[in-house]
Structures are given as structure tokens and as C-alpha cells.
C-alpha positions in Angstrom: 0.0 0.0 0.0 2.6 2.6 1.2 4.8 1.5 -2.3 1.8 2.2 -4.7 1.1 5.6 -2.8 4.9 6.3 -3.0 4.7 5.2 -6.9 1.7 7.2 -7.3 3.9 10.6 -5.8 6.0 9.9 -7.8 4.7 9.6 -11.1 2.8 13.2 -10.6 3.2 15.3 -14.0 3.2 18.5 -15.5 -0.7 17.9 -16.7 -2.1 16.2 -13.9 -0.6 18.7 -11.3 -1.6 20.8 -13.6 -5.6 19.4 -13.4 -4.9 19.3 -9.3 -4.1 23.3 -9.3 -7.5 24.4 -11.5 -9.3 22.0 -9.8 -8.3 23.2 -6.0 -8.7 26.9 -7.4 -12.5 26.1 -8.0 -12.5 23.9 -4.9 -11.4 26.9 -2.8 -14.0 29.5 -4.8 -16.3 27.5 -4.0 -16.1 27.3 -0.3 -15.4 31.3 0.0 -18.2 31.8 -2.2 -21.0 32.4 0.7 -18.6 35.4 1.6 -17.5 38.0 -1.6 -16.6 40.9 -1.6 -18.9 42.9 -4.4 -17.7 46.3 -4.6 -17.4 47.9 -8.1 -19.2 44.8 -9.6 -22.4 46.3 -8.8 -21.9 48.9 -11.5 -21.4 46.8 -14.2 -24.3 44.7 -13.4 -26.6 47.7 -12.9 -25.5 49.4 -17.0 -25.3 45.5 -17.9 -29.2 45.0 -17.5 -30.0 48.3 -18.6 -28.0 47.5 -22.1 -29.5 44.5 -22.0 -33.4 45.3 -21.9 -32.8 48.3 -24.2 -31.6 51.4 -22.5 -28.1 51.7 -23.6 -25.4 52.6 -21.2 -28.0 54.3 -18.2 -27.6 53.9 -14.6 -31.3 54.9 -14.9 -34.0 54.2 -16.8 -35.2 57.4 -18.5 -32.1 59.4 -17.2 -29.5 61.2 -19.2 -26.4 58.9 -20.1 -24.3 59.0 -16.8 -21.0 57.0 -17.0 -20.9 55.4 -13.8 -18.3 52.2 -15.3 -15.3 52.2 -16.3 -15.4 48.2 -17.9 -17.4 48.2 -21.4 -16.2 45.5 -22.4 -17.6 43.8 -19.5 -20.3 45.7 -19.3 -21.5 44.4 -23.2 -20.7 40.9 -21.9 -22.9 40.6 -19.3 -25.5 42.5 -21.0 -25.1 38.9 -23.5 -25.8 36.6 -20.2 -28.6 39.0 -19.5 -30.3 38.6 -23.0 -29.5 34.9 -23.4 -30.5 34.2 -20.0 -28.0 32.1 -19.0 -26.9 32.0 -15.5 -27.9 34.4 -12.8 -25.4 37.4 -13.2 -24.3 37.5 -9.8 -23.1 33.8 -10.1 -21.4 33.9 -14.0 -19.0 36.5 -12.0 -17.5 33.9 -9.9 -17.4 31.4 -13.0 -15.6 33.7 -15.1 -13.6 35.0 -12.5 -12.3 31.1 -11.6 -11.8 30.2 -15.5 -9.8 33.2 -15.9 -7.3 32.8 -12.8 -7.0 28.9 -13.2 -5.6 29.5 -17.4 -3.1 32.0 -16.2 -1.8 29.9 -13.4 -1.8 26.6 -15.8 0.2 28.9 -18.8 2.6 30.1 -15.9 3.0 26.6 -14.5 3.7 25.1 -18.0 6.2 28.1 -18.4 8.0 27.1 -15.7 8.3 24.0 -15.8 8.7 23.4 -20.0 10.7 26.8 -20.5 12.5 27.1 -17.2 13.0 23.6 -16.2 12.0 24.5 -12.5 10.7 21.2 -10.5 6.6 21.1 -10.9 6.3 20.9 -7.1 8.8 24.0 -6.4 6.2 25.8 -9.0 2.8 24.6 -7.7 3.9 25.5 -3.9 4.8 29.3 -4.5 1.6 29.8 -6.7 -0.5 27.8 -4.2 1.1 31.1 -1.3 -0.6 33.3 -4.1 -4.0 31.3 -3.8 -4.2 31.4 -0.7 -3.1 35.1 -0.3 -5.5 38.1 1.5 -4.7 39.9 -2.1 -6.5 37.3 -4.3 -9.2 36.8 -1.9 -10.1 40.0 -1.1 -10.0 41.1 -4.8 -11.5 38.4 -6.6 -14.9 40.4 -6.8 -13.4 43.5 -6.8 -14.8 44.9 -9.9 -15.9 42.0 -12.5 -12.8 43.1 -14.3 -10.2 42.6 -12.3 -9.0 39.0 -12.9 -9.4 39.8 -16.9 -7.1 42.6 -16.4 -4.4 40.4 -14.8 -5.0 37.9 -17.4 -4.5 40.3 -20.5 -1.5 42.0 -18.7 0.3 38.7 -18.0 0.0 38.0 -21.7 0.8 41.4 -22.9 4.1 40.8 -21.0 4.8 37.4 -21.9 4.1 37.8 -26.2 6.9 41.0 -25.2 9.1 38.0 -25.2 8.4 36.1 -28.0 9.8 36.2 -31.7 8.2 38.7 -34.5 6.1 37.0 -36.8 2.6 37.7 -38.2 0.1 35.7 -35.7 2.1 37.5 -32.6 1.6 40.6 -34.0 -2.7 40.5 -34.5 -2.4 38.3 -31.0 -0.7 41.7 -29.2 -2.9 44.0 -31.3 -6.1 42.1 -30.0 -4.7 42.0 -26.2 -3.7 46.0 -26.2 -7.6 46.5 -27.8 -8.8 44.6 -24.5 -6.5 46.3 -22.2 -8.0 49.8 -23.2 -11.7 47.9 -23.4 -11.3 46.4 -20.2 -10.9 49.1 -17.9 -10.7 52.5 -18.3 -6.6 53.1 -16.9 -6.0 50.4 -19.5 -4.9 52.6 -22.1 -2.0 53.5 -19.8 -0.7 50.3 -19.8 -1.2 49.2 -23.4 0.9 52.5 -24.2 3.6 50.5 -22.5 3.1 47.6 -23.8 2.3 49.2 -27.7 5.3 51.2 -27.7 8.1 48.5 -25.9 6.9 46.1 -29.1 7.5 48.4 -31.7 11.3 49.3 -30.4 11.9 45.7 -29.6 10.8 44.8 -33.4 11.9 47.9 -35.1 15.3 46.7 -36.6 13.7 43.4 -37.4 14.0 43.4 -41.1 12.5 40.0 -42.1 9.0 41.7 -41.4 7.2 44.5 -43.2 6.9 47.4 -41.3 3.1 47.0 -41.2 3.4 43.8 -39.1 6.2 46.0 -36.5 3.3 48.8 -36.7 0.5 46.6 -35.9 0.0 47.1 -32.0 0.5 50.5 -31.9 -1.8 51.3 -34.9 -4.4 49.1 -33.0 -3.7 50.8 -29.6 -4.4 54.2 -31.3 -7.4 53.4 -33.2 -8.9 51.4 -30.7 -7.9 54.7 -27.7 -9.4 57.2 -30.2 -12.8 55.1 -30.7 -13.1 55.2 -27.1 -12.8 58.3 -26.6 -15.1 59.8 -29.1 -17.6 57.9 -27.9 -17.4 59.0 -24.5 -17.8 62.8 -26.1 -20.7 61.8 -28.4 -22.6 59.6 -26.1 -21.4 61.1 -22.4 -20.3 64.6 -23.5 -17.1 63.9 -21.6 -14.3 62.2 -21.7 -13.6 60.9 -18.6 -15.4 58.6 -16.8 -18.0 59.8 -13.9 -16.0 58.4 -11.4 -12.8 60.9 -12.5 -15.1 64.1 -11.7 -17.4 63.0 -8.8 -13.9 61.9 -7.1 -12.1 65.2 -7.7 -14.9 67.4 -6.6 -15.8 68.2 -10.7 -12.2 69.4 -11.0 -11.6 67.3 -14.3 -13.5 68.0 -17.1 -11.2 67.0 -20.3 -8.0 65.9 -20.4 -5.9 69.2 -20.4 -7.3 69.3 -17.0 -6.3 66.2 -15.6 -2.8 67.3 -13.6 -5.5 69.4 -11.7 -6.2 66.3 -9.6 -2.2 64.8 -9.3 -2.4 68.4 -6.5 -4.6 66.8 -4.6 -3.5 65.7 -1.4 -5.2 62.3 -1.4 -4.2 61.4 -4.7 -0.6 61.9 -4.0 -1.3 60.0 -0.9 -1.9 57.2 -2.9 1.2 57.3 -5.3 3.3 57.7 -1.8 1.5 54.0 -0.8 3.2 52.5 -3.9 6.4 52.7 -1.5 4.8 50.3 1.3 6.5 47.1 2.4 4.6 45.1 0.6 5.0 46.7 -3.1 8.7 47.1 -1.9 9.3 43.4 -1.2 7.9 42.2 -4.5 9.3 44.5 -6.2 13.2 42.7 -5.0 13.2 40.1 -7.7 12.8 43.0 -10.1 15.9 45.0 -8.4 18.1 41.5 -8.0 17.7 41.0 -11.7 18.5 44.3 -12.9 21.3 45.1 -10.5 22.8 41.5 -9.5 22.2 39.0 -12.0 22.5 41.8 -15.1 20.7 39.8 -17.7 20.1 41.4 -20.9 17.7 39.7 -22.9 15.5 39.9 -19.9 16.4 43.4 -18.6 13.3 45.0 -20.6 10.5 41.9 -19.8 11.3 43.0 -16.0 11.5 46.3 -16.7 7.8 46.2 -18.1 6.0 45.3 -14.9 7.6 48.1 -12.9 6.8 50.4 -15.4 2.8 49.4 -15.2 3.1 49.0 -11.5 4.3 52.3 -10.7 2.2 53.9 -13.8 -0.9 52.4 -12.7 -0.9 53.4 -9.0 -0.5 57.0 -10.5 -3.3 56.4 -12.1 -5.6 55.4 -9.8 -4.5 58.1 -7.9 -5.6 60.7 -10.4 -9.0 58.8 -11.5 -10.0 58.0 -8.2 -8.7 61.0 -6.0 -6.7 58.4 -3.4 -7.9 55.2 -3.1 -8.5 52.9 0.5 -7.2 49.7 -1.3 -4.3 50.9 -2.8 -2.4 47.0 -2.1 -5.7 44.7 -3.7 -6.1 47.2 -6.4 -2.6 47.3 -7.6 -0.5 44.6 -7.0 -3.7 41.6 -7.6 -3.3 42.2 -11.3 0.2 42.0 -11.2 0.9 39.0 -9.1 1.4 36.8 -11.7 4.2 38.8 -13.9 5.8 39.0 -10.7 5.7 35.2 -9.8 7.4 34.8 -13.4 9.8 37.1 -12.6 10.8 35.2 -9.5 10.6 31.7 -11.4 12.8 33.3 -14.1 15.5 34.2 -11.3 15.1 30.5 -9.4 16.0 29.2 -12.9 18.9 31.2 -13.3 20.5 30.2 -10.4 20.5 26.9 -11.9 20.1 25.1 -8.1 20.4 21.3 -8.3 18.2 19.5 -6.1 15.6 16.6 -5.9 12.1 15.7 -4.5 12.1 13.4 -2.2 8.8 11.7 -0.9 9.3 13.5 2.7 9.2 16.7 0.7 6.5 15.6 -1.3 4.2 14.9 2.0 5.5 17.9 4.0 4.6 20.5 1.0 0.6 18.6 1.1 0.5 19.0 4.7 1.7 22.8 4.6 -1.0 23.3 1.8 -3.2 21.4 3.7 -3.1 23.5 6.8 -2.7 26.8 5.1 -6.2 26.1 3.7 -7.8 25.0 6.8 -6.5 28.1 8.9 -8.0 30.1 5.8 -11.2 28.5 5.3 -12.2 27.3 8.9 -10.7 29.1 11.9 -13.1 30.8 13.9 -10.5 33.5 14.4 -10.8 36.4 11.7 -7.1 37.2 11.9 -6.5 33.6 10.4 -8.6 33.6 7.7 -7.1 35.0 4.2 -10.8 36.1 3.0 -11.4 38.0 6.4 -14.3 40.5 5.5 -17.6 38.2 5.0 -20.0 40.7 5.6 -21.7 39.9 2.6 -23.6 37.4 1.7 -25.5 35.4 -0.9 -28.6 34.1 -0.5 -31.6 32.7 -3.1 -34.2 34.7 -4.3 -36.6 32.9 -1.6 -34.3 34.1 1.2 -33.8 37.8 0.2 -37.6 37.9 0.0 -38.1 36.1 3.4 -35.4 38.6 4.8 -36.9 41.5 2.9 -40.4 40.9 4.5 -39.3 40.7 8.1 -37.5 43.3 8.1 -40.1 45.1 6.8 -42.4 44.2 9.9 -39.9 44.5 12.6 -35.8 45.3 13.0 -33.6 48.1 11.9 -31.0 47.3 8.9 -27.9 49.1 9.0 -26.5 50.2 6.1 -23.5 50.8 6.2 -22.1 51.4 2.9 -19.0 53.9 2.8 -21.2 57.2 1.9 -17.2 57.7 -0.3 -18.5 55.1 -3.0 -21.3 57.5 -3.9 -20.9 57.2 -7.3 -20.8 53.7 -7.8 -22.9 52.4 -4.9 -20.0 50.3 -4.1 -19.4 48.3 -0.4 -22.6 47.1 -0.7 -24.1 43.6 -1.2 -26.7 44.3 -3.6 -29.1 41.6 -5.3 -31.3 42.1 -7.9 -31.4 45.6 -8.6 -31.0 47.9 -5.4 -30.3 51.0 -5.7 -28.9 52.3 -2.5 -26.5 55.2 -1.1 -26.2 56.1 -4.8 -27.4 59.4 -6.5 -27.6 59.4 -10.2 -26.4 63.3 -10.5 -23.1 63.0 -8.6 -20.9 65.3 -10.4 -23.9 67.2 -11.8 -24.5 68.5 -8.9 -22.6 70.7 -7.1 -23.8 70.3 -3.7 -23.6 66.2 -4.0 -20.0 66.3 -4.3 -16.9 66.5 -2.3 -16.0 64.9 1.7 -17.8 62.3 1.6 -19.0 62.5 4.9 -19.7 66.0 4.5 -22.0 68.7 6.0 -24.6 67.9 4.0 -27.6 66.0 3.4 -27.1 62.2 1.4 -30.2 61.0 -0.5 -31.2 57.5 -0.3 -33.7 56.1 -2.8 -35.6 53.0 -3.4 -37.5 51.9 -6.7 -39.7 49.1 -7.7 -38.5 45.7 -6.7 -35.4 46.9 -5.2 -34.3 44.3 -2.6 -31.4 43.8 -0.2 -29.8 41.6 1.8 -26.7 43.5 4.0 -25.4 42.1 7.1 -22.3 43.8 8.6 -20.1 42.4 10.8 -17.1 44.1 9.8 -16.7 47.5 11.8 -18.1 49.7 9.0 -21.5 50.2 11.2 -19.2 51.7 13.8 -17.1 54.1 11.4 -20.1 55.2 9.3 -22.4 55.8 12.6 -18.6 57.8 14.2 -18.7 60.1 10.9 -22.6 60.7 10.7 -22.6 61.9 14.4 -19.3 63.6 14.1 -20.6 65.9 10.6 -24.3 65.4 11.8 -25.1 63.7 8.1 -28.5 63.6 7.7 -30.9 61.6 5.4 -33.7 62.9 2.6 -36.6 60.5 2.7 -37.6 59.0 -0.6 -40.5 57.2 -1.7 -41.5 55.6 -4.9 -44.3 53.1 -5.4 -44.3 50.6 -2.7 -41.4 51.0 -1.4 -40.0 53.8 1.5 -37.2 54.4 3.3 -36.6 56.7 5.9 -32.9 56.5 7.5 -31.3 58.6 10.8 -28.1 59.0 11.9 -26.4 55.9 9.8 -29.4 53.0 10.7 -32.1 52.7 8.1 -35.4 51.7 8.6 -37.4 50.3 5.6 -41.3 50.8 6.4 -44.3 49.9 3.9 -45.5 52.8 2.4 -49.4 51.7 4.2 -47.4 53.0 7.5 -46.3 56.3 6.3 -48.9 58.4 7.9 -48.2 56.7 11.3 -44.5 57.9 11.1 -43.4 60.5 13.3 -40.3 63.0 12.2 -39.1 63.9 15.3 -36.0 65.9 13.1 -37.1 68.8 11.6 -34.2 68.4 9.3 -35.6 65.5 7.9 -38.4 65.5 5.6 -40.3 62.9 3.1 -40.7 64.0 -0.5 -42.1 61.8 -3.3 -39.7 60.2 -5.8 -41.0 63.0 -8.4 -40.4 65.6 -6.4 -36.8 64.5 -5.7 -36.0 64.0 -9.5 -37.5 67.6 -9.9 -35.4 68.7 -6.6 -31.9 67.6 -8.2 -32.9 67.9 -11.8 -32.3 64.7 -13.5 
């Protein structure tokens, strides 16, 4: 028995550990599922059904276009699972999200261990510590875009390396048109990537110089066409999220170093520097300034480039940002696992597997997943915040109704996501802590815990389910008593809220002349009357 399980070991290969990894990726999805993070996702599944059912890109039905995304690709590719009607949205996120991560592990694996010759084992025990990282976690639902953005830039950098020919040329021109697609600081990054090609390639002379063009013509076609849409259809060309953020500072692009004076954003830049980015950023600085290759100087030279370019920004799009590590360094994890495996080969270290080591590196994974999945302790768990949940359709409503009839919810989304109604859990279509005319409005913008009144509307069939247990209550209820923010009171159709002081309390509109404002602050106006009041 102990011989056939040694034999077995033994006989593990680049395609079956291969199968193991994808397989213990979904595994472990699966098992976090009940607690994701949702975040910026929200947006793109709000535009999604809209584009789906006919309205084009509108956060509102019957509103003026409002650019509240920053993904259209993603955006157009839910709006297809909305029309086909496929799976639920909120699930295909997770799908996608586990396909995407498991074919850019597998391509790195097979890297390593065809290209590089590094020991399968070595390989699949330093990208099982990014698995099972806070940073993947944490970020996996970050925005439905994220993962796709770490996929397309781990390519980008990769076909960097790779021989000119004719099928890498329209394969780099197709990932620089996602890049700029996929998220709107994209374009930042494919400028990199567009322009690095062309110099690598440009005294190639077995190619035509259309072939060396390729990527960069691409890149500037596909930049342009974004752009002028965003005029014609938005009348600006910057997303929503780069004016609401900066207080309505940035209105084109000439304007856009207005923001790089803001405190905040510099803030942000300066958190490029923490220990974190710092420590992965050492195999960069050991292979530029130790090992002095050549042929690799520029594929390491790349990912620092788009680290450091893409913190700045964020910085200047969103006005400092309060994830500055998951943002950032998530999509670049995996250029900077090759970079290590590209050093570990180098060194040229001879060594061997034995079966000790084989059972010692299945107990250390073993453990690590336990402690992260199981413990009861939420300082051992690498997917800490589960504050949100998932439930059926069934349960919402069964949650919905009683708390309807009885208890307080808190919402407690971070007033600072205004315009994206992000920090919430949001199923079906709620529309919560969000006002469509942020940065149309001059009053709505700025602190976001400001002096001033925060609007919180309701429309028909809008249903929650939020449970906080993650210290948010606490620092929203701090700030509202602190500023004294205080609530309008909408009401559409059926449904009513009335919030105070942080806490919300969803009544049924049948109760609303047994209500008693105690605040004369506070007053109830109809859903008419508030689209009249702000003007949209």
C-alpha cells in the first residue's frame, strides 16, 4: 500500500498537477463563495441590464447617459448573459472570475516547468502562497474586471518575449484593444506595452513594417474610438468616477494634472512605496542590478513600469484610493511570480524531491487552507471581510419581509462610493446610497461625509440583503454623528425608506402616515419631487 502511494507521488506530471491546481482553485472559490466581496461589480451589473433590456449605457431608466463604469467590455458581456439568459449574473461573475485565474496559473505553470525547467512541485507550492493570499481573496470580486485585467497583462508581457512574426503581431494587437476595453486606466498600460513592441521589433527586417506597426496602430485606433464615444454619447471624456472623485475638477484631459495636487491622490502614489510593493518589487531589483541579464532586462523592466504607472493612475482617477495593495499589485501578481521563477532558474540550483518533501509541501497546503477557510479566528482567515452574503431569491424575500415588519437594517455602505454604490451587497437591482447626478451637482459632491444631506432612494422591486459584521457600522455611525449627516426621505411606489443617523429603517409605504419625524431636518418627499429637486 505505502509503495503504490509512494509510486503514485512519484509519477505526478506537468498535466495532472496541472488538473490538481485548476481543480483546487474552484475547490477553494467554492467554499469562499458564501462570503464575496462585491464592490465595483455592482456597477457593471446595474449598466449590464440596462444594455441589455434596451436602454443603452444608463444607470437609470429614462435618465440622461451618466458614465458610472469604467469596464465596457464587461459591461457588453454581461449585458449577453442578460439577453441569453443564461446564469444568474451574480453567479457567472464567480465562473468567469475562476476560469480566468486557473488558465493563467496553468500557462505560468507550463512556463515554468517546460521553458524554465523548474521542478513542478517548487512551481505549484509558490503559486499555491498566491492562492491562498488576502490579495486574491479580497479582490477576486473586486470589480468583475479585475482577474481579466491580470490575465490580458500577463500576456501582454509574456508575447513581449516572444519572436516577430505575423500571428504575434494580430495576438498583441487584440490584447492591447482589450486592455483599453477592459478598464478605463488600461490605455496607460497598453501605451507600454504598444510602444516596448514596436522598439523591440523595429530593426527586425525580415517583417514589413506594417506587421512591427500593428500594436501601436491598433492601440491608437482602438484609444481614439473610445474616446469619441465617450464625447458623443457622455459629453465627456472621462469617466464619472474621475469628476465626482475630484470634486468636478476634471473636465477633459488638459485638466487632468489638476487632480495629481490633490492631497489624497498623492497619498496614494506615496503608498506605492509600502513594504509590501517594496518586497515584490526585489526580484525586479536583484535581476537588474545583480544577475545583469540582458535579454531579460526590458520583460522586468515592463512590470515596474505598469506597477508604478498604474498606482499614479488610480490616484488621479480616483482622488486616493483605501485599497491601494488589492487594487494594484492583484493584477500583477502573476508577472511577478514569473519574474521570481525566471531568477530560481537562473540560479541553476540542483536538487531533488524526495517523498518527505513531497508529504511535508501537502501538509503545509493542507493546513494553510484549513486556517483560511475554517478558523473561527478572523485574523487567520485570508478572506477576512464576509460581511456579505448570498442568499436565493426565496431568502432575500423572506429577509426582505421581516425586516419590513420589525428590525432596523444598518446600512453601512461607505457614503465615499457614492458614485458607484459600491461596499454594498446588492441583489437584484438595489439602488442604494447612490445618486444618479453625482458630479452634476454641485452640492452632492466633495467629503464624503460632508456637511450635508445624502439621498437615499428606493425603486420598484429593489431588494437587499446586507449584514455587517465588519466595523463599517461603527465608522459610518462615528462620521454621521461627528458631521451630523442627515438623510432625505424617498418614496417611490411601494417601497419607503426613511434612514437617521447611519441606521435605516425600511417601512411599507401603508405605514407612512403613522411615522413621526421627530428631526425637523428630515423631511419625506415623493420620488417625483426628488428627481425635480436635483434635476435629472
Amino acid at each position: 500500500m505505502i509503495d503504490t502511494i509512494k509510486n503514485q507521488l512519484l509519477k505526478i506530471n506537468n498535466y495532472t498537477t496541472s488538473l490538481i491546481l485548476l481543480i483546487s482553485i474552484y475547490i477553494y472559490g467554492v467554499l469562499t463563495f458564501s462570503g464575496r466581496y462585491m464592490d465595483d461589480a455592482y456597477i457593471t451589473y446595474r449598466f449590464a441590464k440596462n444594455t441589455a433590456e434596451g436602454y443603452l449605457f444608463a444607470w437609470n431608466i429614462g435618465e440622461m447617459p451618466i458614465e458610472g463604469f469604467s469596464n465596457p467590455l464587461w459591461t457588453i458581456i454581461t449585458s449577453i448573459f442578460h439577453v441569453l439568459g443564461l446564469l444568474p449574473i451574480e453567479n457567472s461573475t464567480y465562473y468567469f472570475a475562476t476560469i480566468i485565474i486557473g488558465f493563467v496559473l496553468i500557462h505560468l505553470y507550463h512556463y515554468a516547468t517546460k521553458t524554465l525547467n523548474i521542478n513542478s512541485l517548487l512551481v505549484v507550492f509558490f503559486i499555491s502562497f498566491f492562492i491562498l493570499g488576502d490579495y486574491f481573496w479580497h479582490s477576486m470580486f473586486n470589480g468583475l474586471e479585475t482577474f481579466l485585467q491580470m490575465a490580458i497583462l500577463y500576456f501582454c508581457v509574456y508575447y513581449l518575449t516572444k519572436p516577430l512574426n505575423k500571428r504575434n503581431a494580430w495576438i498583441m494587437s487584440i490584447l492591447l484593444m482589450l486592455l483599453i476595453l477592459n478598464r478605463f486606466e488600461g490605455f496607460l498600460y497598453a501605451i507600454v506595452v504598444a510602444v516596448s513592441y514596436t522598439v523591440i521589433h523595429f530593426k527586425n527586417g525580415n517583417y514589413s513594417k506594417y506587421i512591427k506597426w500593428l500594436p501601436l496602430i491598433t492601440f491608437v485606433i482602438t484609444l481614439f474610438s473610445v474616446f469619441l464615444f465617450r464625447y458623443l454619447y457622455f459629453g465627456e471624456l472621462t469617466p464619472l468616477s474621475v469628476e465626482a472623485k475630484s470634486s468636478g475638477k476634471i473636465k477633459d484631459l488638459e485638466s487632468i494634472w489638476i487632480l495629481l495636487q490633490n492631497k489624497t491622490g498623492w497619498t496614494y502614489v506615496i503608498n506605492f512605496f509600502t513594504t509590501t510593493n517594496l518586497i515584490a518589487l526585489v526580484p525586479v531589483f536583484i535581476l537588474v542590478f545583480f544577475l545583469k541579464l540582458k535579454k531579460e532586462l526590458l520583460f522586468v523592466v515592463i512590470p515596474v513600469i505598469f506597477l508604478f504607472g498604474g498606482s499614479c493612475l488610480i490616484a488621479i482617477q480616483n482622488g486616493g484610493d483605501w485599497m491601494p495593495g488589492f487594487r494594484m499589485l492583484t493584477p500583477f501578481a502573476p508577472i511577478l511570480l514569473l519574474i521570481f521563477f525566471m531568477i530560481f532558474s537562473r540560479l541553476k540550483i540542483n536538487y531533488t524531491v524526495s517523498i518527505l518533501q513531497k508529504a511535508l509541501f501537502f501538509s503545509l497546503i493542507a493546513i494553510s487552507t484549513y486556517f483560511g477557510l475554517f478558523s473561527t479566528s478572523d485574523k487567520h482567515r485570508f478572506y477576512f471581510d464576509r460581511s456579505y452574503y448570498y442568499s436565493s431569491a426565496k431568502e432575500v424575500a423572506q429577509y426582505w419581509n421581516s425586516m419590513l415588519t420589525s428590525n432596523e437594517v444598518y446600512v453601512t455602505a461607505v457614503a465615499g462610493a457614492l458614485p458607484y454604490g459600491a461596499n454594498s451587497l446588492i441583489i437584484k437591482d438595489f439602488h442604494g446610497l447612490v445618486n444618479p447626478c453625482v458630479g452634476r451637482d454641485e452640492n452632492l459632491r466633495g467629503n464624503a461625509f460632508g456637511k450635508r444631506k445624502w439621498s437615499c432612494m428606493f425603486a420598484d422591486n429593489y431588494i437587499i440583503q446586507y449584514v455587517n459584521t465588519s466595523g463599517f457600522a461603527k465608522e459610518f455611525d462615528r462620521h454621521s454623528k461627528k458631521n451630523k449627516v442627515k438623510f432625505d426621505v424617498v418614496v417611490k411606489n411601494n417601497n419607503f425608506v426613511f434612514s437617521k443617523g447611519g441606521s435605516v429603517t425600511f417601512i411599507r409605504q401603508s405605514n407612512i402616515k403613522s411615522l413621526q419625524i421627530k428631526d425637523p431636518s428630515l423631511k419625506i418627499i415623493s420620488f417625483d419631487e426628488y428627481r425635480k429637486l436635483h434635476k435629472f
